[in-house]
N, C-alpha and C positions, 0 to 999 in steps of 0.2 A: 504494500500500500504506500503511496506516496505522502511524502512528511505533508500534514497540516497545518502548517506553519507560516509566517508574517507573508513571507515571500509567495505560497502557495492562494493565498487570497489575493493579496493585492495583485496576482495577474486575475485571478477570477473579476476582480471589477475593473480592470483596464480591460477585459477581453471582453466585458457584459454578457460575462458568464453568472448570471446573479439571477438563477430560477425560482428562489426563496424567497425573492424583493418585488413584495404584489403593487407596491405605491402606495400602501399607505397603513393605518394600522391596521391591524386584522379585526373583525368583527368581535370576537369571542374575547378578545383584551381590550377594543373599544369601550364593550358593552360594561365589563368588567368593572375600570376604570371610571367609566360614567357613573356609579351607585357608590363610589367611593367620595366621602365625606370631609375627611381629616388633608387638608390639601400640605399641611406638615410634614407627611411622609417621608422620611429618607429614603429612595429608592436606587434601585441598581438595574440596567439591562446590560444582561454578558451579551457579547457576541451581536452588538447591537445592530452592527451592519448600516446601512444608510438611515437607521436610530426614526422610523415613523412613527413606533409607539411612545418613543420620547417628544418628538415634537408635539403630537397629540397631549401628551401630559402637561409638556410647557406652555399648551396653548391653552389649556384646561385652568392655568394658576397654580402647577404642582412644580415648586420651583426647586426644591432636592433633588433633583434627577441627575444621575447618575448611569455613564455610559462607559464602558470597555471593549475594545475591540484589538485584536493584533496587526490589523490594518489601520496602517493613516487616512487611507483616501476617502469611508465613509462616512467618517469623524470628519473631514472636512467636509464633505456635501451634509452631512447637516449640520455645522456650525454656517454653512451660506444660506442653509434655508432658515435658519433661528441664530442670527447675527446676536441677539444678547443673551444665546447659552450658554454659559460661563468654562471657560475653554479651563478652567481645572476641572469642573466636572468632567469632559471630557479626557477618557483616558485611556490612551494611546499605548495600549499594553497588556499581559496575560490574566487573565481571569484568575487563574490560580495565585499567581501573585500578589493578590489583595491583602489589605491588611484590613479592611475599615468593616462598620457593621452598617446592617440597613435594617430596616422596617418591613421592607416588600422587596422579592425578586420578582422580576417578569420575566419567563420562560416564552421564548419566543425561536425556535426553529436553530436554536445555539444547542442544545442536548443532543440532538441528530446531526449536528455538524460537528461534535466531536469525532475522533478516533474511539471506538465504543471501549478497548481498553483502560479510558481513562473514566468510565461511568463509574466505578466505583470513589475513585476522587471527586469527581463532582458532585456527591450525592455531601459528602463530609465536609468540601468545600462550601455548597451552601450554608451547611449547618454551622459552617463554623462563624459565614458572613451576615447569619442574620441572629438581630436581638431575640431578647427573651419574647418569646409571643409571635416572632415575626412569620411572614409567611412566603414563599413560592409558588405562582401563581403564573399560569398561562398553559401553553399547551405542548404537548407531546406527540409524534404520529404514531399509526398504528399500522405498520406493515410488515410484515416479516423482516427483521434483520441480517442482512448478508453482507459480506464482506466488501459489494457496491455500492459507492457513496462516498462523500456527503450526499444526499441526505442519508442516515442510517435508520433501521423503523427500529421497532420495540413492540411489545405486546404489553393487555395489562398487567398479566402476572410476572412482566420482567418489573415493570415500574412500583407493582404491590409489593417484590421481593426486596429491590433493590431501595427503599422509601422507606418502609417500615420502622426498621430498625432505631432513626434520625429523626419520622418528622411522622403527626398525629394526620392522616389520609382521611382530611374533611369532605374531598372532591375527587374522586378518578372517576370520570363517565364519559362516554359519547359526547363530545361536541355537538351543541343542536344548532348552534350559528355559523358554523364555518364558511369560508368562502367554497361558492361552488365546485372551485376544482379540489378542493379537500374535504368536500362533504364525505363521511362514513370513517375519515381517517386519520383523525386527533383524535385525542384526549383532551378534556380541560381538567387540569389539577387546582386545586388550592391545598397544599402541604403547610400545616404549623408545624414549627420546630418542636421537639421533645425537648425539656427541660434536659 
């Protein structure tokens, strides 16, 4: 398999190789986000890619947003589309490398664009990046997992296996909003951290 790495994306968007990037935020984190109250939120999107459901939130008055990506170039398209996003929010770097907590992750098509060997980092790495209480939030797909990809699928009993153990599994169901080309094949989670 080929390294997934700064270099390996950043040709994926010079080449508009970006099948994951619908234009805009997805419906199921739209909807999400909308019912959400506390516009205080510390939050975080890994892997945010050209960051739609950040701008969304920015535009909503959710001024804690927080972005990561291993590529420069979508952290810059949207600090052009959201000129007062505060360019240290933006961060230009590994997901695993984090040091800070948040309140909310939004799980947005970055868990299937790992190398699946590192799901089990990711599962601890969340846990480790959110507050007491906090939560993990967005969606997962649901296709058979094979060694082709980005994208990578999962099933639910890999994400019941793999979740349990870290975080209290408020939400694993059927996505009922998804965008048409992914109707039948998400997941929407909401994961609270375990004490």
């Amino acid at each position: 398999m080929e390294e997934l790495n700064e270099k390996y994306w950043s040709k994926r968007y010079e080449q508009g190789q970006t099948g994951w990037d619908i234009g805009y935020a997805s419906t199921p984190i739209k909807e999400y986000v909308d019912q959400l109250s506390n516009k205080d939120l510390k939050i975080l999107i890994p892997g945010c890619g050209n960051g739609h459901e950040a701008a969304y939130l920015w535009e909503q008055g959710f001024k804690n947003v927080h972005v990561v990506d291993l590529s420069a170039l979508p952290l810059d398209d949207l600090k052009k589309r959201c000129p007062d996003f505060p360019s240290e929010q933006l961060i230009h770097g590994d997901f695993f490398d984090l040091e800070e907590d948040f309140d909310l992750i939004l799980e947005q098509t970055f868990y299937c664009a790992l190398n699946p060997e590192l799901r089990p980092k990711y599962a601890s790495k969340m846990h480790d990046l959110l507050r007491e209480g906090g939560q993990l939030v967005g969606l997962l797909f649901d296709f058979p997992l094979t060694s082709e990809g980005p994208p990578f699928g999962g099933s639910e009993e890999e994400y019941r296996e793999r979740f349990t153990p870290e975080f209290e599994l408020r939400t694993l169901a059927k996505a009922h909003n998804s965008i048409p080309p992914r109707a039948g094949k998400e997941f929407f989670i909401i994961l609270k951290k375990n004490s």
